[in-house]
C-alpha atoms as one frame of an Amber mdcrd trajectory, in Angstrom:
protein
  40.503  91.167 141.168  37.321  89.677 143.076  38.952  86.770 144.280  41.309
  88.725 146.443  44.516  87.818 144.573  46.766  90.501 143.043  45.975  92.053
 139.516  48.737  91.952 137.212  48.564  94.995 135.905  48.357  97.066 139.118
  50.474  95.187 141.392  53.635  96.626 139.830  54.329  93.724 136.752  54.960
  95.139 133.563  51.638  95.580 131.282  52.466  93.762 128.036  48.989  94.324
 126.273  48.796  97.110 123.635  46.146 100.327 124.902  43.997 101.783 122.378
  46.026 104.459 121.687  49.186 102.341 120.700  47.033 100.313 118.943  45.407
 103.533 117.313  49.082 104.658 116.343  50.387 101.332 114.793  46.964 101.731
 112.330  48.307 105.102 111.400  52.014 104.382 111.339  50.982 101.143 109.193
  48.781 103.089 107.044  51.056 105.394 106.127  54.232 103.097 105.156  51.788
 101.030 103.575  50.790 104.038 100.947  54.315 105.739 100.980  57.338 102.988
 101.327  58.345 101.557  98.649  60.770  98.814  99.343  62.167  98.494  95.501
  62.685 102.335  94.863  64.211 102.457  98.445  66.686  99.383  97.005  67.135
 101.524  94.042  68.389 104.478  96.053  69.988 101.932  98.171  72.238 101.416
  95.556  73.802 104.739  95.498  74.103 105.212  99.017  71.116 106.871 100.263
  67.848 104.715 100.872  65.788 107.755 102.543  62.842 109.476 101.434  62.739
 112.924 102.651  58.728 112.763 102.236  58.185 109.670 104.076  60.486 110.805
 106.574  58.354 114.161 106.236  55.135 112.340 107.352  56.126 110.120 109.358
  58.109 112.698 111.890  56.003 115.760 111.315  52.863 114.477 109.988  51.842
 111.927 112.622  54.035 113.236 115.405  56.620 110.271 115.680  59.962 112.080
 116.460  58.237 113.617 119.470  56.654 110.882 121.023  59.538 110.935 123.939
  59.652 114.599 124.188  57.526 116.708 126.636  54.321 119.090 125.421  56.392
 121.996 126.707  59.704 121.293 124.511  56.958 120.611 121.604  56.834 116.839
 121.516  53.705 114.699 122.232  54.694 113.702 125.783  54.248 109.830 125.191
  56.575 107.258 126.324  58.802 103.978 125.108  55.901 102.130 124.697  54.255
 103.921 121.959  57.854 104.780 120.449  58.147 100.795 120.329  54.945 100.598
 118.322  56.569 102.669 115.698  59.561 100.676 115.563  57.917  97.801 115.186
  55.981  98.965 112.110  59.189 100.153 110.964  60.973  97.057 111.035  57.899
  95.125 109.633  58.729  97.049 106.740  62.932  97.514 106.986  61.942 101.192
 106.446  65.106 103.428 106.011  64.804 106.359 108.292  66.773 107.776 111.041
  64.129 106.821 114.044  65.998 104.455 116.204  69.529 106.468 116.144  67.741
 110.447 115.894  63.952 110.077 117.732  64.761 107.667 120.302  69.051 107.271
 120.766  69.636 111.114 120.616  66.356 112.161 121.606  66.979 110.318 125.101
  70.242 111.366 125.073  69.498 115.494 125.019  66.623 114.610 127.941  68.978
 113.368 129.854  70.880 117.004 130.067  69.747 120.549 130.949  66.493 120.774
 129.146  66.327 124.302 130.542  69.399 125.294 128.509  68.690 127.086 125.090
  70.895 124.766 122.801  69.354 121.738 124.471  65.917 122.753 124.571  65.757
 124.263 121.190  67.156 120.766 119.704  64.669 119.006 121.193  61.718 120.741
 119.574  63.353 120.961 116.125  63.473 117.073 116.742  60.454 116.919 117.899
  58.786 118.391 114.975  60.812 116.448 112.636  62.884 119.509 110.907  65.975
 118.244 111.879  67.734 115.011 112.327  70.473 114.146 115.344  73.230 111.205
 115.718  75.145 110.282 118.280  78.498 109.953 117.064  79.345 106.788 118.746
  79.669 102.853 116.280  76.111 101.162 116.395  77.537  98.762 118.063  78.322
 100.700 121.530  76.167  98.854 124.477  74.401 100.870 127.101  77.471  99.470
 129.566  80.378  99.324 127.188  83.528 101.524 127.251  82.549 104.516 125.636
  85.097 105.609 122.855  86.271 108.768 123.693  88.703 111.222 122.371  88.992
 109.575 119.002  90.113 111.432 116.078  87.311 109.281 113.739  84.533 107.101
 115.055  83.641 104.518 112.517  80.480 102.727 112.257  78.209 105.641 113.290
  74.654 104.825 112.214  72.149 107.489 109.828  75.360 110.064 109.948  75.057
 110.458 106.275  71.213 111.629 107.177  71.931 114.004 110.432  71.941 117.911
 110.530  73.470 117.175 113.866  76.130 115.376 115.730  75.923 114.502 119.376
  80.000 114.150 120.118  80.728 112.791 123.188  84.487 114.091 124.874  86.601
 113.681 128.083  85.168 117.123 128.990  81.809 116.822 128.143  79.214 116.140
 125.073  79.172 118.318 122.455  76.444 119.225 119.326  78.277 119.764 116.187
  76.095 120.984 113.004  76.572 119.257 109.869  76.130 120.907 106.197  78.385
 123.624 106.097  81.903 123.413 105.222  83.191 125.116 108.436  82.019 122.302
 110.910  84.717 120.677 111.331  83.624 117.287 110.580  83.886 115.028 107.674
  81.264 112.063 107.271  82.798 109.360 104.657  79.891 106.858 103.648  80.857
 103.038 104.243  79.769  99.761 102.286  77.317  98.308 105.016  75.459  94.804
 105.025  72.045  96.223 105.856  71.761  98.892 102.979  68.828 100.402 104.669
  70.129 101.526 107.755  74.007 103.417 106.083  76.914 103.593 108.462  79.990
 106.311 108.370  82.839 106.883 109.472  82.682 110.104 111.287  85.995 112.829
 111.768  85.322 115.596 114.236  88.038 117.932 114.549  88.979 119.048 118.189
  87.053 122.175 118.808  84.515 121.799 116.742  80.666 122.071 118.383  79.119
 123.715 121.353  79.351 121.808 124.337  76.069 121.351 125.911  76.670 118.934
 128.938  79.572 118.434 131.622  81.606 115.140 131.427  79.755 113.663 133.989
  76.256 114.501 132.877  77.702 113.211 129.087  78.044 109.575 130.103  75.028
 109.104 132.458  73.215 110.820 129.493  74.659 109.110 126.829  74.384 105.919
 128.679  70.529 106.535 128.931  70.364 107.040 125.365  71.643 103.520 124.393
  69.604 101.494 127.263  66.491 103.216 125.713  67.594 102.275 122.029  68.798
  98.805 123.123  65.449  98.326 124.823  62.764  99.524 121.692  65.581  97.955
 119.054  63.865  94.802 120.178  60.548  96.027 118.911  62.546  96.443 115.518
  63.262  92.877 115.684  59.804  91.816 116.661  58.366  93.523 113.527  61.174
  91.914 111.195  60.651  88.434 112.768  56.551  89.291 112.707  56.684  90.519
 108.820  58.995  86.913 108.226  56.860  84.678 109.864  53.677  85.887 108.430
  55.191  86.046 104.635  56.268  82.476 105.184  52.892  81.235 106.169  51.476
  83.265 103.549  53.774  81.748 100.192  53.548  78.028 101.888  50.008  78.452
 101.611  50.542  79.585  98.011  53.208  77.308  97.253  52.102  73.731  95.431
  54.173  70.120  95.392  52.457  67.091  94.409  49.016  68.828  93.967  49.350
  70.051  97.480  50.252  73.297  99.202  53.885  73.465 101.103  52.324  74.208
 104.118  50.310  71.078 104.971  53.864  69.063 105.206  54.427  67.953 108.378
  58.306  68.831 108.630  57.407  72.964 107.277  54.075  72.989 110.259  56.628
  71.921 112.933  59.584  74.781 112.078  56.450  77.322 111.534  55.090  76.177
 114.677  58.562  76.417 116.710  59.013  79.793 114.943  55.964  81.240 115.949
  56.850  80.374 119.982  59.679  82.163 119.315  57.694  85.666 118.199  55.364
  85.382 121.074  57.960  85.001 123.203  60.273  87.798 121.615  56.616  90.155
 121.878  56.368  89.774 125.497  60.588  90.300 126.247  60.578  93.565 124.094
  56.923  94.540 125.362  58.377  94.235 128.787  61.454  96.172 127.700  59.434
  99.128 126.516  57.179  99.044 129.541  60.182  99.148 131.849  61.794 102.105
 130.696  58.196 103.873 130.670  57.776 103.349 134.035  61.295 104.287 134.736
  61.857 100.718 136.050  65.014  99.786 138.505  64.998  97.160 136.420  65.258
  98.743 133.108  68.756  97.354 132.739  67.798  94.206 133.290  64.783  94.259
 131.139  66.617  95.734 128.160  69.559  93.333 128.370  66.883  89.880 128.442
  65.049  91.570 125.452  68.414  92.296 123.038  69.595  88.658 124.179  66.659
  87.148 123.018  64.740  89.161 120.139  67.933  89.905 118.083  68.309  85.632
 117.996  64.839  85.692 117.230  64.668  87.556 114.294  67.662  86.129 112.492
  66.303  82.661 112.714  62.928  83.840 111.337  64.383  85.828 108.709  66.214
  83.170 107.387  63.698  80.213 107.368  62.030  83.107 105.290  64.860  82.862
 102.954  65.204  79.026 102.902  61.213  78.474 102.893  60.576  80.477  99.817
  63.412  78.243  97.735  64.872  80.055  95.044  62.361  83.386  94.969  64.304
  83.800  98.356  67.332  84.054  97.316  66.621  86.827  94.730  66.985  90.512
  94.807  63.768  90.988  93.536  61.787  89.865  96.878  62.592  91.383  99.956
  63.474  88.245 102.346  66.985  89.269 101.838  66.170  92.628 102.964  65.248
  91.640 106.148  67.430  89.043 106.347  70.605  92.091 106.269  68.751  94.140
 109.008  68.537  91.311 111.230  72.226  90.531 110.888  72.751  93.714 111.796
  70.010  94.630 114.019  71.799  91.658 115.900  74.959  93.290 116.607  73.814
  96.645 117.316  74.083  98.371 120.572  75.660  95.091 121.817  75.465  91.805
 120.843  73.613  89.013 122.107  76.895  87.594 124.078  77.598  90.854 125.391
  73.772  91.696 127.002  73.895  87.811 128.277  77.358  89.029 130.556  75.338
  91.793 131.051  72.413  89.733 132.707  75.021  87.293 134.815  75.966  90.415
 136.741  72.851  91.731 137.024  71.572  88.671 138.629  74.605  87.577 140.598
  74.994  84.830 138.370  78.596  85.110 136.997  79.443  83.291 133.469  82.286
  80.184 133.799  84.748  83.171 132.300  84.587  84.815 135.391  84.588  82.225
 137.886  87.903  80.815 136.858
């Protein structure tokens, strides 16, 4: 800067603005779910258990070149980074899309970089990923933080996240992690749908029998690796939020607009500007904790952790309270299954719990910072 003092954005802060090409990529990623997702078929198919659409999924993997934005040229991915993955989750949640992209392209994507890339089971999952013809879960509950005892050696893992949707299972063991293919009935593992609250995002309940799978990373390499995979989908889930509480806020300003009482739209009362006002602090300020999230693990940030645990404390509050003055600010449309408010409503409930809840990333922060909670200085 000309003055002499230091420029933000070289001095080492995190760079919250969008670049042209993330901004070029949310016009595509918004064109295309704009065209191709169809919130009341996907409620429809919802219904039975299984909200994807193998076409959108299709296009949006394949077709624009999603599912390899973390993955390197050489392994077939684009060679991006979290930043331009959070883009796409943020389009994603503006439109509580149901597709595997949070727990297969970034969660088990960052997972499989985190081991021996040169070895041929690795390496050739991460290009199939990459170009979208296969899908991969960690077989751990969605609600497993980046710093949480990992459940290991269970029998059946409940609450696993897209299972019903993967080709692959990423198993971690005492000994090690292990890929397990799904879709043939010698792999040893049985996926048993469960009845979640956020129909667009299924859970299972996942039984791997011992054996089963090709181990593809030592048990020391596992954790650090599976570890890495849940800070990096902790840190873009906030972009999920960001587009739910985005999508909330603006449909709420939009139908008060709309909305007429005494000869006079909703919006223009005093008591609806100040909760839309408050509301929209809280997006701005949820856009720059998950911006700074993304940005940190781009950079490969020391303080990632820290990063990541501020952004899942705050955005995952954030989005609740916008979806549900959604809810409350449409009246009784809001409360219908016809309009989507409840939609989002459901993935913000759960969005809020997974991969740690807010609680758990606020301990998280205390001893990152020194700054013990009263629990712990009793």
């Amino acid at each position: 800067m000309t003055d002499g003092s230091p420029d933000p954005l070289t001095d080492g802060s995190a760079d919250l603005l969008y670049s042209d090409t993330e901004d070029d990529l949310r016009a595509a990623v918004r064109s295309l779910l704009s065209d191709r997702d169809d919130l009341p078929s996907a409620l429809v198919r919802a219904e039975t258990g299984d909200p994807y659409d193998p076409d959108l999924w299709t296009s949006l993997a394949a077709g624009i070149g999603a599912a390899g934005l973390l993955v390197p040229e050489k392994l077939g991915g684009q060679g991006a980074s979290h930043r331009e993955a959070a883009v796409v989750l943020e389009e994603l949640g503006r439109n509580v899309t149901p597709a595997p992209y949070l727990t297969s392209s970034i969660v088990a994507t960052e997972t499989l970089l985190a081991c021996d890339t040169q070895s041929t089971d690795v390496a050739g999952l991460l290009t199939a990923l990459a170009n979208g013809h296969r899908v991969a879960v960690l077989a751990l509950p969605l609600s497993t933080a980046p710093d949480a005892p990992l459940p290991l050696g269970l029998d059946t893992i409940t609450g696993v996240a897209d299972a019903v949707r993967a080709d692959v299972l990423l198993v971690p063991r005492g000994d090690g992690l292990y890929a397990v293919e799904l879709g043939t009935e010698s792999s040893g593992v049985t996926v048993e749908r469960l009845t979640p609250l956020d129909l667009t995002r299924p859970l299972a309940a996942v039984t791997v029998e011992a054996g089963a799978g090709v181990r593809i990373a030592d048990a020391e390499t596992a954790e650090a690796a599976v570890r890495r995979g849940l800070l990096a989908g902790a840190g873009l889930l906030a972009s999920e939020q960001l587009g739910i509480a985005e999508w909330c806020l603006e449909e709420t300003v939009r139908h008060t607009k709309e909305r007429h009482q005494f000869n006079r739209p909703i919006g223009s009362f005093q008591a609806l500007k100040h909760r839309m006002a408050q509301l929209w602090l809280e997006v701005v300020s949820a856009r720059a904790a998950a911006r700074n999230a993304a940005d940190a693990l781009a950079t490969g940030s020391p303080d990632a952790p820290l990063a990541v645990a501020v952004a899942q404390a705050y955005c995952g509050q954030v989005a609740v309270h916008a979806a549900e003055e959604c809810v409350q600010l449409h009246g009784g449309i809001g409360m219908t299954w016809e309009h989507p408010a409840h939609l989002y409503l459901k993935r913000a409930k759960s969005d809020a719990v997974a991969l740690g809840s807010a609680g758990r990333h606020k301990e998280t922060i205390a001893a990152l910072v020194g700054l013990p909670g009263p629990s712990a200085t009793r």
